[in-house]
Each structure stands twice: as C-alpha cells, then as structure tokens.
MARBA-479609 format. One line per field, with one value per atom (N, C-alpha, C, O, CB): residue number from 1; atom name; x, y, z. Coordinates in pm, 1 decimal. Glycine has a CB too. Example, Ala and Ser with C-alpha at 12.3 -4.5 7.8 and 13.67 -1.06 7.14 Angstrom:
REM residues 2
seq [1; 1; 1; 1; 1; 2; 2; 2; 2; 2] .
atom [N; CA; C; O; CB; N; CA; C; O; CB] .
c1 [1319.0; 1230.0; 1320.0; 1423.6; 1130.8; 1285.0; 1367.0; 1290.0; 1340.9; 1408.4] .
c2 [-569.0; -450.0; -330.0; -331.9; -447.3; -225.0; -106.0; 3.0; 113.8; -59.8] .
c3 [780.0; 780.0; 780.0; 846.5; 904.6; 708.0; 714.0; 787.0; 803.9; 572.5] .
END
This chain:
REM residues 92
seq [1; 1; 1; 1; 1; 2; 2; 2; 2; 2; 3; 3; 3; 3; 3; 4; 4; 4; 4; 4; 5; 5; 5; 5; 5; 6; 6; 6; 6; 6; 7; 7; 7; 7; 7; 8; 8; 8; 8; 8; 9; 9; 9; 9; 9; 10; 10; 10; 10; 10; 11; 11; 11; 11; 11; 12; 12; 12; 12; 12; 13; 13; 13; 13; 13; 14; 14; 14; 14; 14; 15; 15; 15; 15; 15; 16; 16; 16; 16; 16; 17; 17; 17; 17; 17; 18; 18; 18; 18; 18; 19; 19; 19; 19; 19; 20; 20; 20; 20; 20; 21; 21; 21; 21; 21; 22; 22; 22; 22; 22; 23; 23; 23; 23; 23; 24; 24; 24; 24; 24; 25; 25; 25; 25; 25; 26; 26; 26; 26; 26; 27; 27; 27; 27; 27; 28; 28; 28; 28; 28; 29; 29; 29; 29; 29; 30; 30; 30; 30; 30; 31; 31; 31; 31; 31; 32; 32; 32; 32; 32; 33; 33; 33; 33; 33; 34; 34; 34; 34; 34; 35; 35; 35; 35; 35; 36; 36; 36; 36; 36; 37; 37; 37; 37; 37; 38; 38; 38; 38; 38; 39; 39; 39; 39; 39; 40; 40; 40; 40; 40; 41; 41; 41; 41; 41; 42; 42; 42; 42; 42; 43; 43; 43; 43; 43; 44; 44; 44; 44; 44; 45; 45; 45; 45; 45; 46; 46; 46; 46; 46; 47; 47; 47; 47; 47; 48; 48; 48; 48; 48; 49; 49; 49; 49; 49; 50; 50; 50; 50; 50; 51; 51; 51; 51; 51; 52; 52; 52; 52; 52; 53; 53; 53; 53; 53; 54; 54; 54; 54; 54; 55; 55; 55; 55; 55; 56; 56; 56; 56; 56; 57; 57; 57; 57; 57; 58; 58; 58; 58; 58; 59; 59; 59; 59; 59; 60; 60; 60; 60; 60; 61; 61; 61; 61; 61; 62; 62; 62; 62; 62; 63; 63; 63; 63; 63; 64; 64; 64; 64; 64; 65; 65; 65; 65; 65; 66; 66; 66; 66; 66; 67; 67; 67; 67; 67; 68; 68; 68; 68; 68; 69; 69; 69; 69; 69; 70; 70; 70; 70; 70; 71; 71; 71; 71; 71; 72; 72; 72; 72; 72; 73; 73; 73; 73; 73; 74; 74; 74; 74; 74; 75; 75; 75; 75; 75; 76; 76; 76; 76; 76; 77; 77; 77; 77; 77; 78; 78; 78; 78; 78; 79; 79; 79; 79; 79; 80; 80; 80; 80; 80; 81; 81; 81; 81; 81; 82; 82; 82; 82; 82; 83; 83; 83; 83; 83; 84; 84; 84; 84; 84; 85; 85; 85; 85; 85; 86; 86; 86; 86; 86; 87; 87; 87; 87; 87; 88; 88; 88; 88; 88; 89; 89; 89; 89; 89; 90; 90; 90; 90; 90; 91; 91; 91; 91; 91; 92; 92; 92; 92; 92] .
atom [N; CA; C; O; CB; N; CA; C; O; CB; N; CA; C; O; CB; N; CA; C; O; CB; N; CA; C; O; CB; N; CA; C; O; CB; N; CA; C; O; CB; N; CA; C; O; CB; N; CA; C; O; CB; N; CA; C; O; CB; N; CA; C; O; CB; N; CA; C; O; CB; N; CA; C; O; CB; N; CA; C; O; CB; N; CA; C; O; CB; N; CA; C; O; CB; N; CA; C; O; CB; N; CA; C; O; CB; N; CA; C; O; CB; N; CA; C; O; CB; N; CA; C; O; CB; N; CA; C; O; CB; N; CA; C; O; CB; N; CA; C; O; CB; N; CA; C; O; CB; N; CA; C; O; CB; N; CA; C; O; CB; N; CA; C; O; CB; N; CA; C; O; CB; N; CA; C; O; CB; N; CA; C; O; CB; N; CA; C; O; CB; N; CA; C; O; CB; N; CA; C; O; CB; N; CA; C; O; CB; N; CA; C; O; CB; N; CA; C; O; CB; N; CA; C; O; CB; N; CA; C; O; CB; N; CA; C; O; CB; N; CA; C; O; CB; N; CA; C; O; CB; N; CA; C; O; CB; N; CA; C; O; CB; N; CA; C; O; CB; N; CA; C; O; CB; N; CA; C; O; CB; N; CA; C; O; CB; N; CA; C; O; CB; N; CA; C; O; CB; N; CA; C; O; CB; N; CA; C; O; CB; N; CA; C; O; CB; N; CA; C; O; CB; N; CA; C; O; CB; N; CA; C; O; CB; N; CA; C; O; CB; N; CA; C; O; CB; N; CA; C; O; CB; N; CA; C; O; CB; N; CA; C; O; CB; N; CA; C; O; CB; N; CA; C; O; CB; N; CA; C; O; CB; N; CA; C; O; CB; N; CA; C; O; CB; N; CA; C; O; CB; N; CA; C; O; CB; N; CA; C; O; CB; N; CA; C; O; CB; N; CA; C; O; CB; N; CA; C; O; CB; N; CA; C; O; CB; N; CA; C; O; CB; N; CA; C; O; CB; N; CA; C; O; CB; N; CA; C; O; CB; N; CA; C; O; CB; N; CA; C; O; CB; N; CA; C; O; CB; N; CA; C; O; CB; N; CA; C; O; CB; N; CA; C; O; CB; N; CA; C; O; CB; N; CA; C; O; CB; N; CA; C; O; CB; N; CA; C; O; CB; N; CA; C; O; CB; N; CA; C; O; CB; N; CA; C; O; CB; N; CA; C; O; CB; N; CA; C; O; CB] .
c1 [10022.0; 9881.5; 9850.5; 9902.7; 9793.3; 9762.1; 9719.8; 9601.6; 9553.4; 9619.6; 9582.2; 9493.6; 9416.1; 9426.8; 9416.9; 9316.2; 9175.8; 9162.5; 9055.8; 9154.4; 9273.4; 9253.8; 9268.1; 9224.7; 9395.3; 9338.9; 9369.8; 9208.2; 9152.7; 9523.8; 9183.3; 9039.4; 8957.3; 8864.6; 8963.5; 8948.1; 8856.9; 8937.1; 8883.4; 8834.4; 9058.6; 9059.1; 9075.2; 9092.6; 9117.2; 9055.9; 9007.6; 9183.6; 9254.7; 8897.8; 9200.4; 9324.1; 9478.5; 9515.6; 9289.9; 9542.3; 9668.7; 9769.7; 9877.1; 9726.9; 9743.8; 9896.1; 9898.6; 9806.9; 9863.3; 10042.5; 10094.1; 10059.0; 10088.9; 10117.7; 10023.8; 9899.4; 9770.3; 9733.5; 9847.8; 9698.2; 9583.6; 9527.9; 9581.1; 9543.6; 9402.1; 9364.5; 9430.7; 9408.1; 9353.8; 9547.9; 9623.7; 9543.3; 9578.8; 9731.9; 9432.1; 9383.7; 9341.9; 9384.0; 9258.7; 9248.7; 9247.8; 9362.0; 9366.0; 9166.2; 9471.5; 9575.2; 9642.1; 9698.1; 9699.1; 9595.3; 9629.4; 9572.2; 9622.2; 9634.8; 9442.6; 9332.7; 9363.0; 9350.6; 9177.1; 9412.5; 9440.7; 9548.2; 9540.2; 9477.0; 9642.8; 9784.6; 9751.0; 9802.9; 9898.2; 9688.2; 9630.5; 9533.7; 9524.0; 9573.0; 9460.4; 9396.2; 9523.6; 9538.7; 9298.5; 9570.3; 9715.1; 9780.3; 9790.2; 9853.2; 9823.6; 9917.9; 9812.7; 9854.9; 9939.0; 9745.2; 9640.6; 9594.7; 9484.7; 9516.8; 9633.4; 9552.7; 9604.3; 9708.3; 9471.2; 9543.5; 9519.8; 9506.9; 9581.5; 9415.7; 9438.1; 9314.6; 9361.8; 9308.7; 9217.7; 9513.6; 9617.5; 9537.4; 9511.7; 9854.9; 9525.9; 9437.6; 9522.5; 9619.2; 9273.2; 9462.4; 9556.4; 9495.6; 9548.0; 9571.3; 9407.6; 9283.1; 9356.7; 9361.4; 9086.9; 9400.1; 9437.9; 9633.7; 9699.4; 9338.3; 9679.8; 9810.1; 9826.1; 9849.5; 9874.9; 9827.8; 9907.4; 10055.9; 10101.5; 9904.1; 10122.0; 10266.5; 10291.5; 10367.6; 10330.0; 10257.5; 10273.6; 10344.4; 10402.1; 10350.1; 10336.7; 10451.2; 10362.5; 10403.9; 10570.2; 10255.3; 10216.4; 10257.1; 10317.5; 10309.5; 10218.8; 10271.0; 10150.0; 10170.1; 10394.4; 9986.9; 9926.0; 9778.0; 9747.7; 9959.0; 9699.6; 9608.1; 9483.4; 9477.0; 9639.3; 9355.0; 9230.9; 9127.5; 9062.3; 9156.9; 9116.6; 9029.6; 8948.5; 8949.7; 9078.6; 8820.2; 8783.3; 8800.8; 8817.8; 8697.0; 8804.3; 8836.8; 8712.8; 8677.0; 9036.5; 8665.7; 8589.4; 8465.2; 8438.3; 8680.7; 8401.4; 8315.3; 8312.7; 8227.2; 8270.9; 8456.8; 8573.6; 8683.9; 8791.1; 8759.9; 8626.2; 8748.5; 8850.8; 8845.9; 8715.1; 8957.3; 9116.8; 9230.3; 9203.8; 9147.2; 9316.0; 9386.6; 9523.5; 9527.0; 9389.1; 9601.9; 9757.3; 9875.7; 9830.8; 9779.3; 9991.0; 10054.0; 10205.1; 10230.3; 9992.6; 10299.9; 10444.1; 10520.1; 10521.1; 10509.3; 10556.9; 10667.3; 10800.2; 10827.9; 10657.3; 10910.3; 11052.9; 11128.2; 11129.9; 11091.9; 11193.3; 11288.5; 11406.5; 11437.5; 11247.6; 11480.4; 11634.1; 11629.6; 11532.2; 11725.2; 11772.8; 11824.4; 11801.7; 11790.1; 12013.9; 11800.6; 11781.0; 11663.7; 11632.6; 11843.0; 11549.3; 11385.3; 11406.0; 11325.2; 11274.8; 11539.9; 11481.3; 11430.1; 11414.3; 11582.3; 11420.2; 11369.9; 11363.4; 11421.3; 11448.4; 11293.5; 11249.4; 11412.6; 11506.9; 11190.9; 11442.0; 11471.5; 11584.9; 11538.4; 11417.2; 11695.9; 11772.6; 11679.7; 11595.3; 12059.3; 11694.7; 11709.1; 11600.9; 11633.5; 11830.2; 11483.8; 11389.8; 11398.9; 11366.2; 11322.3; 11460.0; 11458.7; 11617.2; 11627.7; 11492.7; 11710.8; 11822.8; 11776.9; 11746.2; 11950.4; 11788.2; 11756.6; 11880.9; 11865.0; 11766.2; 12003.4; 12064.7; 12086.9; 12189.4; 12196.4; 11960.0; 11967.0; 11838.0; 11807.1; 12008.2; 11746.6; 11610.6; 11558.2; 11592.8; 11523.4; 11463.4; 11388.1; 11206.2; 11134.0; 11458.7; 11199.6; 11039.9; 10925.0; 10918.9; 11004.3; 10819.9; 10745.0; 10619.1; 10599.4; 10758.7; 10553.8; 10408.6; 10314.5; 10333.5; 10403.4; 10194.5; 10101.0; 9973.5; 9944.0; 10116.4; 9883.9; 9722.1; 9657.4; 9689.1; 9665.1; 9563.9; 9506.8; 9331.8; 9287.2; 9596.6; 9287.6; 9070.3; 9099.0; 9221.0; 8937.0; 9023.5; 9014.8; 8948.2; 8947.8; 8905.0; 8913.4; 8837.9; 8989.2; 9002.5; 8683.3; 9090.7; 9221.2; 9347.0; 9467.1; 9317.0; 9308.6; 9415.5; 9400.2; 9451.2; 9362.8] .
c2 [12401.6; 12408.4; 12547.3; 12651.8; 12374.4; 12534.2; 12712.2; 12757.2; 12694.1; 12719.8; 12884.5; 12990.9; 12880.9; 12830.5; 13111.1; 12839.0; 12733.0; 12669.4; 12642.8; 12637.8; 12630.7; 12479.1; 12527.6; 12463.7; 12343.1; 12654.7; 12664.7; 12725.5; 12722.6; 12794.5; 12782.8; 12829.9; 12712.1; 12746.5; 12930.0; 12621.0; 12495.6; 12436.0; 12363.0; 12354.3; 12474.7; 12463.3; 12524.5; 12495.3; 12409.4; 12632.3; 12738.4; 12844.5; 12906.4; 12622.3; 12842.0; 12891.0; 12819.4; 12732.6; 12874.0; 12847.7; 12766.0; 12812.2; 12753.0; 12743.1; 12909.5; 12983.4; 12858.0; 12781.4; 13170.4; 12858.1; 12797.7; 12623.9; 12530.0; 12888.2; 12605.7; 12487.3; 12414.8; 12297.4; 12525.0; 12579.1; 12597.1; 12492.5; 12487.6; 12779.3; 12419.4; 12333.4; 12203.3; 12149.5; 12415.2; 12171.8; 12071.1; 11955.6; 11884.3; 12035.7; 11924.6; 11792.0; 11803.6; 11719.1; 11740.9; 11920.1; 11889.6; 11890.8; 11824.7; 11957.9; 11993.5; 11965.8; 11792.2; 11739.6; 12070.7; 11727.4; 11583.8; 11510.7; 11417.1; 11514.5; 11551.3; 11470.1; 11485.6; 11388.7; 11522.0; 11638.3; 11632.8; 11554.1; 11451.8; 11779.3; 11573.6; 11478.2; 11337.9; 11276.8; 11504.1; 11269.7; 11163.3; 11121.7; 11006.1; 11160.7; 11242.9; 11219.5; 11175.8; 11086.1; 11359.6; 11260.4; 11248.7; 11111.7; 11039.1; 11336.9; 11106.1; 10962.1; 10861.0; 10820.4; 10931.0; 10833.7; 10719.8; 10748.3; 10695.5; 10726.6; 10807.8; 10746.3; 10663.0; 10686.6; 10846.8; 10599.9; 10491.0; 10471.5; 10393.1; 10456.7; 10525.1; 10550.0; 10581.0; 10668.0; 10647.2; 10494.5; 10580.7; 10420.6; 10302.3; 10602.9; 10510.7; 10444.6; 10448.7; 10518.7; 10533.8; 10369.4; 10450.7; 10546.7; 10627.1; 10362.0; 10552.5; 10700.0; 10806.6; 10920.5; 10675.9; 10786.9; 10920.1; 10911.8; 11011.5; 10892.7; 10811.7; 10813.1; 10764.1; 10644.9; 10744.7; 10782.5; 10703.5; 10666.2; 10553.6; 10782.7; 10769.3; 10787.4; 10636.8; 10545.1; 10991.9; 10636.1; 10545.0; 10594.8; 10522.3; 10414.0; 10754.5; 10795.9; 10869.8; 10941.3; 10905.0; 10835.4; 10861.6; 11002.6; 11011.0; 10745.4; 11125.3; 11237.4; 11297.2; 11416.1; 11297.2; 11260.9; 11336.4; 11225.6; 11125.5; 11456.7; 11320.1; 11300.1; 11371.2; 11493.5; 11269.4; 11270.4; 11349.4; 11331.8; 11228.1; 11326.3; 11439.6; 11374.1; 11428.0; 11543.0; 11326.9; 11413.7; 11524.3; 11562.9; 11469.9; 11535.6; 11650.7; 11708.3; 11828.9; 11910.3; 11800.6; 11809.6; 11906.2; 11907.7; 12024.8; 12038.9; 11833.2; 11852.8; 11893.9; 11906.6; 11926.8; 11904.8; 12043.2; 11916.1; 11873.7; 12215.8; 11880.8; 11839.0; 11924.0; 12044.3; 11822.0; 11849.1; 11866.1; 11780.4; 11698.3; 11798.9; 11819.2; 11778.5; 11763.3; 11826.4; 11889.6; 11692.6; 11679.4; 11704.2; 11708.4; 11510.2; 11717.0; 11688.9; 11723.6; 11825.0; 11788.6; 11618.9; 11625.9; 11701.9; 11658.5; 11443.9; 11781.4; 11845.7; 11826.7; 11819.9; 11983.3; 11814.0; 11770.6; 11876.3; 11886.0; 11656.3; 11962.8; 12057.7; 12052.7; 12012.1; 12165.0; 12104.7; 12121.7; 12170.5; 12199.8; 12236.5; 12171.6; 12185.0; 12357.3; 12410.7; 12131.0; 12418.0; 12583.0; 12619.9; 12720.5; 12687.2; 12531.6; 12496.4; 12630.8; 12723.5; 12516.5; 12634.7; 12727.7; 12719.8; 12804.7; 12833.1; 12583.8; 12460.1; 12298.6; 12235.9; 12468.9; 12250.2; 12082.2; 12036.2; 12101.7; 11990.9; 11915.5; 11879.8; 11796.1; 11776.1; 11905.2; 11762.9; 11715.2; 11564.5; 11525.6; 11687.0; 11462.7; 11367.5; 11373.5; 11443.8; 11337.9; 11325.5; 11296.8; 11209.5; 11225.0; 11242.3; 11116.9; 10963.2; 11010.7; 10940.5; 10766.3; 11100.3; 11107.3; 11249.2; 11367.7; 11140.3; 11187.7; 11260.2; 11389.6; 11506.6; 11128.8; 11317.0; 11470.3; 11540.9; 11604.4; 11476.2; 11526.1; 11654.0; 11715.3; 11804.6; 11601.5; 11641.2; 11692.9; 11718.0; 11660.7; 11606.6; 11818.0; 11885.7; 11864.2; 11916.9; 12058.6; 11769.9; 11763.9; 11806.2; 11753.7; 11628.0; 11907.4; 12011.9; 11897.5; 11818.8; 12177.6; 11924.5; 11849.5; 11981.3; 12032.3; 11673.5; 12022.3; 12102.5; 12013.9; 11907.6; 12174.4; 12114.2; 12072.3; 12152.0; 12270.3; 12087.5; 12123.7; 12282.0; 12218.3; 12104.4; 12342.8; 12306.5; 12302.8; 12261.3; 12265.5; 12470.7; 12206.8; 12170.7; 12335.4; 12350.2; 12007.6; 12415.4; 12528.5; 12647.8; 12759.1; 12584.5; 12546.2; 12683.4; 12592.6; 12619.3; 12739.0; 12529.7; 12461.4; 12568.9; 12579.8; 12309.0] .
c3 [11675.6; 11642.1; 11589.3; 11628.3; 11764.2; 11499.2; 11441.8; 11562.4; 11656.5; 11232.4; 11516.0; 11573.9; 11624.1; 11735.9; 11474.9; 11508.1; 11511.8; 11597.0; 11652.5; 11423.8; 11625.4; 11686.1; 11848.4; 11944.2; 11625.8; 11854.1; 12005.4; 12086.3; 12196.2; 12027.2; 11933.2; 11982.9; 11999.7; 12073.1; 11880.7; 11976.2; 12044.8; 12177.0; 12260.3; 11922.1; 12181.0; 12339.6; 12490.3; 12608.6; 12346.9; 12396.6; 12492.0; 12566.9; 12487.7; 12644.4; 12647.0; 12717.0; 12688.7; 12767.6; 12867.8; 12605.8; 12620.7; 12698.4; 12709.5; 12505.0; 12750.6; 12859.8; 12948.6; 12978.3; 12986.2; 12986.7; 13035.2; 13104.8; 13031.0; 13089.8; 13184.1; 13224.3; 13175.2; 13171.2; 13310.2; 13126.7; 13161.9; 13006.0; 12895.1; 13190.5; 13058.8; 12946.5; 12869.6; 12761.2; 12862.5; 13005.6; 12947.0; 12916.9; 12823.0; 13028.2; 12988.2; 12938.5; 12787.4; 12708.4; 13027.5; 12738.8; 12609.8; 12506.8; 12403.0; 12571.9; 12561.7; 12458.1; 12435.6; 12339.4; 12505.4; 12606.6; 12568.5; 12495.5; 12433.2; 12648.7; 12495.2; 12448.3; 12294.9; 12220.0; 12500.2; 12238.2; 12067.4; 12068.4; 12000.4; 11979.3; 12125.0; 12112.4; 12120.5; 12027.1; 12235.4; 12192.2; 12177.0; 12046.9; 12005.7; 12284.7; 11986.9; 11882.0; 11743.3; 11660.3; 11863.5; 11771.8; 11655.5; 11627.7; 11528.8; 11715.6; 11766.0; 11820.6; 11752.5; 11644.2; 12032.3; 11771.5; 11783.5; 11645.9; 11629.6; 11912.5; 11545.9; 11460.1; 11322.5; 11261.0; 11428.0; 11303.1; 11221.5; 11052.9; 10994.2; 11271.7; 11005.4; 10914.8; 10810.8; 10741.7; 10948.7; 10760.7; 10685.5; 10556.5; 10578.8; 10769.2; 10430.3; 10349.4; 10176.7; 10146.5; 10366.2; 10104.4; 9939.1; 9894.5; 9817.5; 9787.9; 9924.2; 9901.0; 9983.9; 9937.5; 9983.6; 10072.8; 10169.6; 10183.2; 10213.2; 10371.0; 10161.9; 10167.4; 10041.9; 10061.5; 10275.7; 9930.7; 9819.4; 9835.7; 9816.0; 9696.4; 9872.2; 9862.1; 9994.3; 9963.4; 9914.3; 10057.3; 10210.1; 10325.6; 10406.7; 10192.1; 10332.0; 10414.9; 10538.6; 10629.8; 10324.5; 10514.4; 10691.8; 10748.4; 10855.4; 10800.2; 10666.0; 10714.0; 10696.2; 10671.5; 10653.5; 10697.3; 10717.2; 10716.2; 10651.2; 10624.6; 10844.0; 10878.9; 10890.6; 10903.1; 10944.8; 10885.3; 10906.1; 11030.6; 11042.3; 10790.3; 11122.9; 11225.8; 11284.1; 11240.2; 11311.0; 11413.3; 11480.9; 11591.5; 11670.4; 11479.2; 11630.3; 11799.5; 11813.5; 11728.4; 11823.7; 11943.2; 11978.5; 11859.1; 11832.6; 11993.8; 11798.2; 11728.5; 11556.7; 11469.1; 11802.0; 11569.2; 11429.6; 11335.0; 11378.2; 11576.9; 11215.1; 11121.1; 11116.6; 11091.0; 10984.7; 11145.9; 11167.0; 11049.4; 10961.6; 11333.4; 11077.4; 10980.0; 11097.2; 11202.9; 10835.0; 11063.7; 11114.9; 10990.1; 10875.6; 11179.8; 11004.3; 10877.4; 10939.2; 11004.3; 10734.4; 10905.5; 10946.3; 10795.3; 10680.1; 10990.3; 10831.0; 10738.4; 10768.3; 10888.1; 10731.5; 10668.4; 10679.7; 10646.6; 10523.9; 10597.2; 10700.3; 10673.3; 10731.2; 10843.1; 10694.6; 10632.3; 10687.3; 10832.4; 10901.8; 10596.0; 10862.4; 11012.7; 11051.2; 11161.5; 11023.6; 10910.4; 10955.0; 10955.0; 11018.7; 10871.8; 10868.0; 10891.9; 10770.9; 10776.9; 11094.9; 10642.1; 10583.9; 10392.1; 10304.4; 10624.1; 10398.5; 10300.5; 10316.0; 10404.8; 10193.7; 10227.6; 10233.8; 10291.4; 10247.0; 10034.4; 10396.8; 10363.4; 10237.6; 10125.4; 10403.2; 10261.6; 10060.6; 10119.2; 10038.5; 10007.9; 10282.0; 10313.1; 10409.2; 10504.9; 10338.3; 10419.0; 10486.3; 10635.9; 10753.5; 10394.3; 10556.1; 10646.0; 10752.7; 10853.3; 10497.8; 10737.3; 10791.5; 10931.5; 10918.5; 10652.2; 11016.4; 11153.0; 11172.5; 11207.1; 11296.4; 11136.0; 11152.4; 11038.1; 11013.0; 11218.0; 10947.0; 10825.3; 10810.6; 10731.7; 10665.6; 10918.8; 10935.5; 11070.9; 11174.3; 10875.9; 11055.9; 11144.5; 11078.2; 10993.6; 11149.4; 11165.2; 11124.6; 11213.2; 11324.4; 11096.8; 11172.9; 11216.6; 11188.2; 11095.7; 11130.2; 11298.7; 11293.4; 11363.4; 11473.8; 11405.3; 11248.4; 11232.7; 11251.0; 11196.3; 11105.9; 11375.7; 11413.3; 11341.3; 11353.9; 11564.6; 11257.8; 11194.2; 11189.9; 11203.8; 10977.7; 11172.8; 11139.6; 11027.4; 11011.7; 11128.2; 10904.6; 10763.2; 10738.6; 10616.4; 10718.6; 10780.4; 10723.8; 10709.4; 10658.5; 10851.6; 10789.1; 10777.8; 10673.0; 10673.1; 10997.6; 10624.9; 10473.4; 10406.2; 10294.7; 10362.7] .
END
C-alpha cells in the first residue's frame, strides 16, 4: 500500500489497525466491477474503489523473478513475481 492509503488507516506497526487493513483487503478481494470500459484487455489487473470515504485504485503488476523488469511470461508462476499496489486515485 502507498503512503495514502496507510494514512486512512491510521497506525500500521505491527498489529495495530488490523481490522481496517482487513477491511481494504477485503475491499480488493471482493471486487467485481471489472467492465469493457474499465478492463478492455480482460485481464483483471486493476481496480477502482472506496475505502474510508477516499477513491482508490488496486493494480497487479507482473515482474520478473529479480522484480527488475515486466515479466517475458505473465501467466507462468515460476517466471513471475506479481506485486499488487493499494494507492488514493489523487497518488496515480
């Protein structure tokens, strides 16, 4: 998650504030809303939603195993490392 987002949930050390970090993880998991307007491609690697009152965004990125470019193979698990980012829409 970026800066933004930790700032709407207040304390992330260690424990502290786990329910809302569930509550975004649950926002993520759960959503739906994957459209041709918003997914053309059909690959379900990015989302739009709200938490805490704040448009958010989700988005899975695919990178190689050294995380030090794309991906050659998306769909192949042992040539990828895929990074999933929480961010505010005001921090794109």
């Amino acid at each position: 998650m970026t800066s933004g987002v930790a700032e709407l949930i207040g304390d992330v050390s260690l424990f502290r504030n786990f329910r809302k970090r569930a509550e975004l993880l649950r926002a993520v998991g759960a959503y739906d809303s994957f459209e041709r307007s918003n997914d053309p491609h059909g690959e379900r690697d990015m989302g739009r939603f709200e938490f805490e009152g704040t448009d958010c965004y989700w988005k899975i990125d695919y990178y190689n195993l050294d995380l030090s470019a794309g991906s050659e193979d998306p769909a192949d698990p042992f040539l990828t490392v895929r990074v999933l980012t929480i961010m505010r829409v005001d921090e794109r």
